[in-house]
C-alpha positions in Angstrom: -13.4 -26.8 -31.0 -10.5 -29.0 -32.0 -6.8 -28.9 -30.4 -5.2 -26.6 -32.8 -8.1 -23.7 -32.4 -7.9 -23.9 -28.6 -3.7 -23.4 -28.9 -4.2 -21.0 -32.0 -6.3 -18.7 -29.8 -4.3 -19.2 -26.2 -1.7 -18.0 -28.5 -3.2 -14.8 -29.6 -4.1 -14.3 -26.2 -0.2 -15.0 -24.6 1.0 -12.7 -27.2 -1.3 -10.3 -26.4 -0.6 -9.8 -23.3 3.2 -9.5 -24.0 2.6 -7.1 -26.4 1.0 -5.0 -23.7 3.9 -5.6 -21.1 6.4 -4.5 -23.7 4.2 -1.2 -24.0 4.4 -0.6 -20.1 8.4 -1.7 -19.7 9.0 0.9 -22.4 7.6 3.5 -20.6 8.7 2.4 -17.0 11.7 4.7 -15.9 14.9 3.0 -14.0 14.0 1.2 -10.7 15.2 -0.2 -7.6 13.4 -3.4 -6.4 13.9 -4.4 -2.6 15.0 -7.9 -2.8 15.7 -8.4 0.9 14.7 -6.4 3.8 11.9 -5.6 6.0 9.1 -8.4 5.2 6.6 -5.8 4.3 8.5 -4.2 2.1 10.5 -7.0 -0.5 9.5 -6.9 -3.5 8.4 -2.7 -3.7 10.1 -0.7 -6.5 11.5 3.1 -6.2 11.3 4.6 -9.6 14.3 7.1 -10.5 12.8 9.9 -11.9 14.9 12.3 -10.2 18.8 12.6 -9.3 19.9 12.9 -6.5 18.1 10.2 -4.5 19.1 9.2 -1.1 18.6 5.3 0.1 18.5 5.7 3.8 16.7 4.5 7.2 15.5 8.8 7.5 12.2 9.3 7.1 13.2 11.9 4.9 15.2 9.8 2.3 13.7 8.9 -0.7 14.0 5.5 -0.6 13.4 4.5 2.9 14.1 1.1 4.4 13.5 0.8 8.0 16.3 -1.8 9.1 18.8 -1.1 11.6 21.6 -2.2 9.4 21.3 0.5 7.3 22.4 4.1 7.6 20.2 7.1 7.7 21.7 8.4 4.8 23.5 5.4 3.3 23.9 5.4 -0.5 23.0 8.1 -3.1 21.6 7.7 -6.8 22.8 10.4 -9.8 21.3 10.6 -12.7 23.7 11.7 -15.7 23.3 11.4 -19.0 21.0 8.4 -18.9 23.0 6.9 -16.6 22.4 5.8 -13.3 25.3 6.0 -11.0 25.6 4.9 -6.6 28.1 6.4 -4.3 28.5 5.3 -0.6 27.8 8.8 1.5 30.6 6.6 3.9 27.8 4.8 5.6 28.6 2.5 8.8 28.0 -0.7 6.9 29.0 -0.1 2.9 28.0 -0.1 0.5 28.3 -3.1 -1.8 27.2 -3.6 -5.7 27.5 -7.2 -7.3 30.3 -8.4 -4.2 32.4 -5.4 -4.7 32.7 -2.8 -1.8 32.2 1.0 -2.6 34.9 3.3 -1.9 32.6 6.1 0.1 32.0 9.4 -2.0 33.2 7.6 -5.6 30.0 6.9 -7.8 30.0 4.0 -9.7 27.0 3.7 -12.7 25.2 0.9 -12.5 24.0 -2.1 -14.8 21.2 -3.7 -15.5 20.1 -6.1 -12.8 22.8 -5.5 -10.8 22.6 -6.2 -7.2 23.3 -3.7 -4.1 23.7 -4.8 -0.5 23.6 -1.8 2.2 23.9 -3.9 5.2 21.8 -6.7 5.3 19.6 -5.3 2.8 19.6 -5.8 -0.9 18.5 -4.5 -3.7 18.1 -4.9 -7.6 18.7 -2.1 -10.1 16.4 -2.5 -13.4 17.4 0.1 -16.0 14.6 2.3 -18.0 12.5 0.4 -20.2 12.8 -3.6 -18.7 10.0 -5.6 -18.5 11.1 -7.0 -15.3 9.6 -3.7 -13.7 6.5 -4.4 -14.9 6.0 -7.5 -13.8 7.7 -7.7 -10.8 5.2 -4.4 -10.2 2.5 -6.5 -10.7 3.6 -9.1 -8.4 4.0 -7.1 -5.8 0.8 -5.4 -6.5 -0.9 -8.7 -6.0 0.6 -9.7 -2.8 -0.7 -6.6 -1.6 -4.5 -7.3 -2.4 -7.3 -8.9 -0.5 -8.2 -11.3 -3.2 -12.3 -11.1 -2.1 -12.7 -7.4 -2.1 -10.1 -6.3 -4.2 -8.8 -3.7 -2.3 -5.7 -3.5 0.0 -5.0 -5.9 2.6 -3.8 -6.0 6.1 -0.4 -6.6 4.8 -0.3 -3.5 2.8 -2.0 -1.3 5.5 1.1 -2.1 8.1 3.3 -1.1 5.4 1.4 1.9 4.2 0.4 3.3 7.5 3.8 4.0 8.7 4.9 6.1 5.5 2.3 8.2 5.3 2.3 8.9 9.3 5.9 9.7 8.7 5.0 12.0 5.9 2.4 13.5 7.5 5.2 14.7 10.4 7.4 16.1 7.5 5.1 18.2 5.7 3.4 19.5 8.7 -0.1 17.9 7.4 -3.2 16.8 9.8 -3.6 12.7 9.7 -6.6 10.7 10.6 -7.7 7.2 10.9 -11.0 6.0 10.7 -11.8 2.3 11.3 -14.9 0.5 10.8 -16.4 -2.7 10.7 -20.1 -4.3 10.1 -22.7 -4.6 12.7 -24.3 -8.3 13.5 -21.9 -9.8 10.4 -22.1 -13.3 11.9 -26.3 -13.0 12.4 -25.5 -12.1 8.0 -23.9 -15.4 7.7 -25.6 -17.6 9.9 -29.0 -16.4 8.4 -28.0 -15.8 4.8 -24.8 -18.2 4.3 -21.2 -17.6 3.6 -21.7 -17.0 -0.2 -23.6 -13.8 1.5 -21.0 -13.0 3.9 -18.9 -12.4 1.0 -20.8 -10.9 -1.2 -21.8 -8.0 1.5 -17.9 -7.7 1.7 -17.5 -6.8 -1.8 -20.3 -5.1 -2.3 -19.5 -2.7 0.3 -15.7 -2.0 -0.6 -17.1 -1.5 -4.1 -19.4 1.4 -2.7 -16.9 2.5 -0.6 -14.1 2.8 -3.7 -16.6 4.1 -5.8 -18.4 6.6 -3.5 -16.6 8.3 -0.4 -12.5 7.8 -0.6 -10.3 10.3 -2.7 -7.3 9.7 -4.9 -5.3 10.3 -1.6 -7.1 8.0 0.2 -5.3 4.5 1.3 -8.2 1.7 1.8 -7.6 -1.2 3.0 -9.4 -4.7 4.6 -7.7 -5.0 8.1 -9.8 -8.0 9.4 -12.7 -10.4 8.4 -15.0 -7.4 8.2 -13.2 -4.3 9.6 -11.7 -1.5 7.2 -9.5 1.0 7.9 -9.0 4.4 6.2 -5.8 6.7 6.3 -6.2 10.2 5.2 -3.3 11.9 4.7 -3.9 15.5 4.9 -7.4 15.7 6.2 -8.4 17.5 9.7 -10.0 16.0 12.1 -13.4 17.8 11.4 -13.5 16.7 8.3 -12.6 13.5 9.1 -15.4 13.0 11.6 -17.7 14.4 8.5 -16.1 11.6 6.3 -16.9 9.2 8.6 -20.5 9.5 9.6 -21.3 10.1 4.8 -19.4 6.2 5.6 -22.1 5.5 7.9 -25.0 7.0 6.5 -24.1 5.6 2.7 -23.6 1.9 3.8 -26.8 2.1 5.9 -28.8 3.4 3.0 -27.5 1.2 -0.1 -29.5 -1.9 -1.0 -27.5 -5.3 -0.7 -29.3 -7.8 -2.2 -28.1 -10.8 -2.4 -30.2 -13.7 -4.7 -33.2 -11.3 -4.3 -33.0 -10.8 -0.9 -32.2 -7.5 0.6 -30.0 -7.7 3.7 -29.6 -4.7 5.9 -26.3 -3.5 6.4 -24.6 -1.3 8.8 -21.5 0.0 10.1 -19.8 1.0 13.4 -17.3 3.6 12.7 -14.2 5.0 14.9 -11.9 8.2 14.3 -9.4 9.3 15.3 -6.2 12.2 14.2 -2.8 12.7 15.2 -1.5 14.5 18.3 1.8 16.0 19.0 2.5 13.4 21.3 1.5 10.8 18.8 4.7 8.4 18.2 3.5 6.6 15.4 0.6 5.5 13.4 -0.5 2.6 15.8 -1.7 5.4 18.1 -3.7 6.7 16.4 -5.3 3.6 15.6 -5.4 2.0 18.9 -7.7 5.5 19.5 -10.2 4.7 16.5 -10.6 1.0 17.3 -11.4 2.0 21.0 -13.5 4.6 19.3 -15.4 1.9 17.1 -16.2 -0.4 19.9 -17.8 2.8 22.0 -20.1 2.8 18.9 -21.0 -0.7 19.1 -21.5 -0.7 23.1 -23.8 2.3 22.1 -25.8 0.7 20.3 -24.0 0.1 16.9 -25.0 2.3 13.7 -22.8 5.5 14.8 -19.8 7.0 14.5 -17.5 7.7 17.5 -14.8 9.9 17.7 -11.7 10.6 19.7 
């Protein structure tokens, strides 16, 4: 293959790939992107699908940024027209948009790219159909990946877990956690090699994607070989019956690895929220005790508390 094939054809392929970015910007609706804020949050967008969207520290706001800085109910979004507007809702620390202060209650519509400060948090407004969204989407998407097993990392579980146990307290919903992690994983690599080690990672959060979570379902790699599961909406019962269809389907799928089969098995740990419950790490401080009763008890089991 000579020079001007290969840049014919990384051509084709750059292009491509635009094309299909323009296709995805033009369907992306207007956006907020977190710019600077709470470290496990820069870089998420809120789409504006909706008027009347409050930006607020509340649970209960639509867009919700847990710094102290900003106010419960700080700023809200309208939608008019195809316009986006802001208005302060007189907020303790203003509202600011491109180094200009808000008068509170007085919307101003907003411009593409323009920036917003609420305290020491700012934001970026990206109207309907820029490509910026999608790629600054995908970014963030990526950052929130465990690159070996391709599902969500530790990163993205301390921001997800939060929301949803917050969710769960607004809608009146049950909540679980289940954690789990693989028996004798070091006896894996020592006797089968590291190359092993990681393919019995992905193996197993392929079954597990493919097999036992729902659309609801947030899965994520929270160590070197413990996963954690948040089901929103679940009750305990059925969480415990989750659980132990976990167990039983990792202990019964074949990993073979260069013709070798390698048996696997889990310890598992669940656990759901109580009244007295004040946030998520409860409930998971309760699974992971749960999970190593199952591995003092001989491994291979589900425990729950």
């Amino acid at each position: 293959m000579d020079d001007e094939d290969t840049l014919d054809k990384t051509s084709v392929m750059t292009s491509d790939t635009f094309r299909v970015r323009l296709a995805q910007a033009g369907q992306s609706p207007p956006c907020l992107v977190l710019l600077v804020g709470p470290a496990n949050q820069v870089g998420r967008q809120w789409p504006l699908e909706d008027t009347d969207r409050v930006i607020g520290r509340a649970h209960e706001a639509h867009v919700c940024i847990e710094d102290k800085s900003v106010s419960k109910a700080h700023a809200k979004l309208q939608m008019v027209g195809g316009d986006v507007s802001i208005m302060d809702l007189e907020s303790t620390n203003n509202t600011v948009v491109n180094g200009e202060m808000l008068n509170p209650l007085r919307p101003l519509v907003l411009k593409n790219n323009d920036q917003i400060k609420l305290g020491n948090v700012i934001l970026k407004f990206l109207e309907e159909g820029n490509i910026e969204t999608v790629s600054v989407a995908q970014t963030f998407d990526r950052g929130q990946m465990d690159a070996l097993t391709e599902i969500y990392n530790k990163g993205a579980l301390m921001a997800r877990a939060p929301e949803s146990f917050n969710k769960s307290s607004l809608l009146g919903v049950p909540y679980c956690i289940i954690t789990f992690d693989i028996d004798h994983f070091k006896q894996v690599n020592d006797t089968h090699g590291h190359a092993a080690g990681d393919y019995i990672l992905q193996e197993l959060a392929n079954v597990v994607k493919s097999k036992l979570i729902r659309e609801n379902d947030f899965f994520a790699r929270s160590g070197g070989e413990e996963f954690t599961l948040l089901l929103l909406g679940t009750p305990f019962e059925r969480a415990q019956e989750i659980s132990e269809r976990l167990r039983e389907t990792i202990e019964s799928h074949d990993f073979i690895f260069e013709a070798v089969q390698i048996p696997i098995t889990i310890s598992v740990g669940v656990s759901s929220k109580r009244d007295d419950d004040s946030g998520w790490e409860t409930i998971f401080d309760r699974a992971d005790k749960a999970l190593y009763k199952s591995k003092e008890g001989g491994r291979n089991r589900v425990t729950a508390d």
